[in-house]
N, C-alpha and C positions, 0 to 999 in steps of 0.2 A: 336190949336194943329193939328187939322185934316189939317189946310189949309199947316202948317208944313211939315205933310210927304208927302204930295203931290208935295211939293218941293223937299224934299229929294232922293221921289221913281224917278222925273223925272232927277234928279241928278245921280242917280243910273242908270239908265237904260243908259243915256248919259256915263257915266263911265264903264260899263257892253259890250257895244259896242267898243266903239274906245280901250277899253286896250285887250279884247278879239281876234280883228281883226288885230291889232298891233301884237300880240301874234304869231296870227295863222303866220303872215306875217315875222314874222323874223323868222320861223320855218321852210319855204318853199326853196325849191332851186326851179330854173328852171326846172333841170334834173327830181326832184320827183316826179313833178307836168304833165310833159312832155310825160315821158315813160308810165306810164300808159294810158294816154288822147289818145296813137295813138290806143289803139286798139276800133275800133269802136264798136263790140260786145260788147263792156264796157259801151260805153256812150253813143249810141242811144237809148238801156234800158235807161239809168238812166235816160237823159231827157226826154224822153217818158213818164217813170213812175211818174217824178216829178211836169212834168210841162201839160202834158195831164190827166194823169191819176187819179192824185192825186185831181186837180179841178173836176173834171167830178167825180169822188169818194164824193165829198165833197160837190158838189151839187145836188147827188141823195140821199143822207144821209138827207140831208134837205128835203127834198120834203118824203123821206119815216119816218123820225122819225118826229114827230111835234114839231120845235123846235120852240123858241119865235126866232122871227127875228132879234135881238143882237146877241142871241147863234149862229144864222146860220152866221151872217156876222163875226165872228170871227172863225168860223172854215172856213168858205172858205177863209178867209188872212190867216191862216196856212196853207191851202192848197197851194197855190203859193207861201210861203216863206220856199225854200227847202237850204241847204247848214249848218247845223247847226254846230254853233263851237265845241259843247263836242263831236259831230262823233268820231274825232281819239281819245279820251277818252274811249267810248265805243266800238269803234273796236279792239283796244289793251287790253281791258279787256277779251274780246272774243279771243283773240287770233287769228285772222283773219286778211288777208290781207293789213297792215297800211297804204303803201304805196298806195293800191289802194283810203283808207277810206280819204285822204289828199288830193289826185288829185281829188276823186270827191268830197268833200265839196267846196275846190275853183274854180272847176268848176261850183257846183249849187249856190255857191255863188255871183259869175260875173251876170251868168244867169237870178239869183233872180232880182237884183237891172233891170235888162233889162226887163223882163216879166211882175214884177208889175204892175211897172207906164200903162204901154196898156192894161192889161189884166184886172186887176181889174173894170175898167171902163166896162169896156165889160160884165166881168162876175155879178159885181153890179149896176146895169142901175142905180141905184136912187144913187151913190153915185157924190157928191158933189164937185168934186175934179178934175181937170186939170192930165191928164198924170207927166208932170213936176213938180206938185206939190208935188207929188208918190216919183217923182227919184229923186228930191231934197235932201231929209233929208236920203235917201237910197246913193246914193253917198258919203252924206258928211260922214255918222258915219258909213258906212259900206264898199263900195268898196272904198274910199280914204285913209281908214287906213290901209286896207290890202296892199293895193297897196307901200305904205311907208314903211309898212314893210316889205317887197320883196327889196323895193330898199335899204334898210339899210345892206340888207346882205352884207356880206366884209367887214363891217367899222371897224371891230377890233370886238375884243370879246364882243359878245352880250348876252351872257348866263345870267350874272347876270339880266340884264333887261331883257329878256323872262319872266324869274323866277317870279321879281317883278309882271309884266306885268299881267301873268297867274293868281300870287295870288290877284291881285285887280280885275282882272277880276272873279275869284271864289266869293270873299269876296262880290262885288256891285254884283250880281246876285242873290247871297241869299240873302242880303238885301232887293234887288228889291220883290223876291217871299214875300219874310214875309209879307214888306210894304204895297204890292197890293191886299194880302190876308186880313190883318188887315184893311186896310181903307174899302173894300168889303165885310168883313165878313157875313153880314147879307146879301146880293145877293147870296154870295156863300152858305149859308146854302139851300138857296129858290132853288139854281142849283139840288138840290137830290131831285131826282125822277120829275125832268124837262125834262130828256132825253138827257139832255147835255153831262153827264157823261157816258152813255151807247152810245152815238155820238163817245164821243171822244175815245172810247175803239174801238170800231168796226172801226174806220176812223184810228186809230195806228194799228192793228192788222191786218188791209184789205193790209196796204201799205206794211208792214213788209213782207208778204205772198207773194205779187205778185213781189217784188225786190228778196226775197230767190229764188223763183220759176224760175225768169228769170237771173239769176247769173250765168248758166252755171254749169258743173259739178264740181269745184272744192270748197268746203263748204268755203275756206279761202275767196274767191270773193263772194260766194254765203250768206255768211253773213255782208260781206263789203256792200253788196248791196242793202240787207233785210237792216240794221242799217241805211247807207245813205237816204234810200226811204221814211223811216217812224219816222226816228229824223228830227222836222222841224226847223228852225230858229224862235224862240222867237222873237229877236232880231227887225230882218225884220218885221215882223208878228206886231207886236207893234208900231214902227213907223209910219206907214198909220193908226192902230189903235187910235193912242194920237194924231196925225196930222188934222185929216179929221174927226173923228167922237164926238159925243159928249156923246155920250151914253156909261157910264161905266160898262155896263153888257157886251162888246165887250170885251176891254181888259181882262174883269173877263173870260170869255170864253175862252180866247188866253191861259191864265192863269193854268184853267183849267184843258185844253189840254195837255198843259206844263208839269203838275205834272202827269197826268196819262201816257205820252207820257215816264218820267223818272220811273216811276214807274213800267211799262211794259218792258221798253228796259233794263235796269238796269239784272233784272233774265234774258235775252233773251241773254242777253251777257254772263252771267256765263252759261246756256244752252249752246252756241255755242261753249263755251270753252271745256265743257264736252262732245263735241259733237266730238272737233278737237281732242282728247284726247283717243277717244274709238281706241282700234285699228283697 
């Protein structure tokens, strides 16, 4: 049974991927993606904060909390996997800038699949893995689906497949959490009061802070970019996780992260909205 969901979750996450990024991608025009990207006050923060700050956050976090060394290598592959698909979920809950929240996830998205593959080597000496082994399975079930889906725009009405697309993408996701939770459950209980969880709180809340902070004065951007900074890709994050490592306290960490990263941003988005709302 156990060997079962381990098929299934890795089923899940496979399905979680390509229909999410399919998703994103017949959602996208050139033009929405475009107009926001020129303004550079927009995107040097972002990659700044996602791909400098976010590592350099995530590996002083390790070295100041004492985490067991799976916790740490699973919060520094969230820390480089930035571009998360529910962003425009949660920036439209907040009532903040959409348009921005769509051009930068496919921006840190592209990003992501380029930074890993070199960075992770770098950032983890001991790990075991080839550059290309990183961008491999990041290509295939992340930037190649997006990318199809971009090009399917125009083919005739595509809404009904969005629609589909979105709810197998909702449906394998939560599968995926339940599954990795359940076959984990007893790792995950050992994670309270390990510091994993007081990690992942301070490492969502650090990013959230310095993306509000650096958004410029208008809160519609200023929380596009709080949400962007500090929802990370699961997704990504997972892939070099189930790829390269062997130790299931990684993923349990990504994992994690995951829930408290939803669990934080979720209120932070009704915040913003009551925020965009005052007069």
């Amino acid at each position: 049974m156990t060997e079962l969901a381990r098929i299934v979750a890795k089923v899940a996450l496979l399905a979680f991927l390509l229909s999410s990024m399919l998703a994103v991608g017949l959602s996208l025009t050139p033009r929405a993606i475009l107009a926001p990207l020129s303004n550079a006050r927009l995107v040097l923060p972002a990659l700044a904060l996602n791909f400098v700050l976010a590592p350099a956050f995530a590996l002083a976090l390790t070295n100041l909390i004492p985490l067991e060394r799976p916790h740490a290598i699973g919060l520094v592959l969230l820390s480089g996997a930035a571009g998360a698909p529910f962003l425009p979920k949660l920036v439209q809950d907040a009532h903040c800038d959409l348009g921005v929240a769509v051009a930068l996830m496919t921006l840190l998205t592209v990003v992501t699949t380029l930074f890993m593959p070199f960075a992770l080597p770098f950032i983890l000496p001991d790990l075991q893995a080839s550059p290309w082994s990183i961008a491999r399975p990041l290509l295939i079930f992340i930037l190649i689906p997006l990318a199809v889906g971009m090009l399917m725009q125009g083919q005739g009405s595509l809404v009904l497949v969005r629609t589909i697309l979105v709810k197998l993408a909702n449906i394998s996701g939560l599968v995926l959490i339940i599954l990795l939770v359940a076959l984990y459950f007893r790792d995950l209980l050992g994670i309270v009061g390990s510091g994993a969880i007081a990690a992942s709180v301070i490492f969502i809340a650090g990013l959230f802070a310095a993306g509000y902070l650096l958004g410029g004065s208008q809160i519609a951007t200023k929380g596009a970019l709080g949400l962007a900074t500090a929802a990370r890709n699961i997704g990504a994050a997972l892939v070099p996780a189930s790829q390269n490592f062997s130790d299931s306290k990684i993923m349990l960490m990504v994992v994690c992260c995951t829930i408290v990263t939803l669990l934080m941003l979720v209120p932070t988005a009704a915040w913003l909205q009551r925020k965009r709302q005052m007069p």
